[in-house]
N, C-alpha and C positions, 0 to 999 in steps of 0.2 A: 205376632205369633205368641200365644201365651206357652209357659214355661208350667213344669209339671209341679212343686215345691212338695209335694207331700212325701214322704218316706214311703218306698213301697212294700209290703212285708216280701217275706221270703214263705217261700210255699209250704213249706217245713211248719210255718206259724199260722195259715190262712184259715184250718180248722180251727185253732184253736183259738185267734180270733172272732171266729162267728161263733164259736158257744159261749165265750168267756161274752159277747156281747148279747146272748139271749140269758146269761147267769144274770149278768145285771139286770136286766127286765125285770127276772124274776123277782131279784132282792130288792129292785124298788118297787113291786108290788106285791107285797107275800099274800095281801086276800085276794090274789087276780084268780085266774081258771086255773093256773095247773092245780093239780094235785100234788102231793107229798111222794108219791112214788113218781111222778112225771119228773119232781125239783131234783130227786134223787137221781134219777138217770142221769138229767145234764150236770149237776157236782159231780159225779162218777165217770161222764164223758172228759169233763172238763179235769178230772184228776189222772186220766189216764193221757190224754195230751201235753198236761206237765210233765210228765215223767220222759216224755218223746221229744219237749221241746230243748231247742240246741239254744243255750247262753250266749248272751250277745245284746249288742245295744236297743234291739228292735224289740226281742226278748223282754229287759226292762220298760221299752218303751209302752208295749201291750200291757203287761203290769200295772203300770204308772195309769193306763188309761184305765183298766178294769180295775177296781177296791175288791170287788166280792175274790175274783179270780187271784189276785196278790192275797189276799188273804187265806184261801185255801193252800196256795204255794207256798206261803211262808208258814202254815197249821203243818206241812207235810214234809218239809223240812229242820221243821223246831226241832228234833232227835239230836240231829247232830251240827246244826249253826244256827239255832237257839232262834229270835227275832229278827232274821234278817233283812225284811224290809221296814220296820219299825226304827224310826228315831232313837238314839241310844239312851236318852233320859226316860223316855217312857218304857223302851223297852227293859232296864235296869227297875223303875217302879215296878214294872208288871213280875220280874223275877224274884223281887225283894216281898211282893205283896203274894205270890206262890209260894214263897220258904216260910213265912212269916203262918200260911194257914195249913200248911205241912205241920210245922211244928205246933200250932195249937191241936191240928186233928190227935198227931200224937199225944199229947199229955191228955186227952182228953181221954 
């Protein structure tokens, strides 16, 4: 009898699993068919699902499997916990290299 080993999501996650994996599609093919207003609706779908989804290791784990999707959650979260799924060295670059052209726009 074989055994099941896969994590199964939680239902709360099951939408947002299947858009976060039609988001990927899209971003590994930006000349494919959709359109710019099609792209927009599922980032849109897909940001209205992070806001619904409940934290938790499965949470990460969806994440971890979608980059486009982790990357919208963490553009939408930057306010207030800054680069949270970002490495702390790059994430520290990427703030040092925003202050750095903050302050040239200023003087400028």
């Amino acid at each position: 009898m074989e055994s099941n080993t896969r994590p199964t999501l939680p239902h709360a996650l099951r939408d947002l699993a299947a858009m976060a994996a039609l988001l990927e599609r899209l971003e590994l093919n930006p000349h494919g068919s959709a359109s710019a207003s099609q792209y927009r609706d599922v980032a849109l779908r897909v940001r209205s699902l992070l806001a619904e989804a409940p934290p938790g290791p499965m949470f990460d784990m969806l994440l971890s499997a979608a980059p486009a999707t982790a990357a919208l959650y963490e553009n939408l979260q930057y306010a207030h916990a800054g680069l949270v799924r970002t490495p702390l060295e790059t994430a520290l670059e990427a703030e040092r290299a925003a202050a750095a052209a903050i302050a040239k726009a200023r003087a400028a």
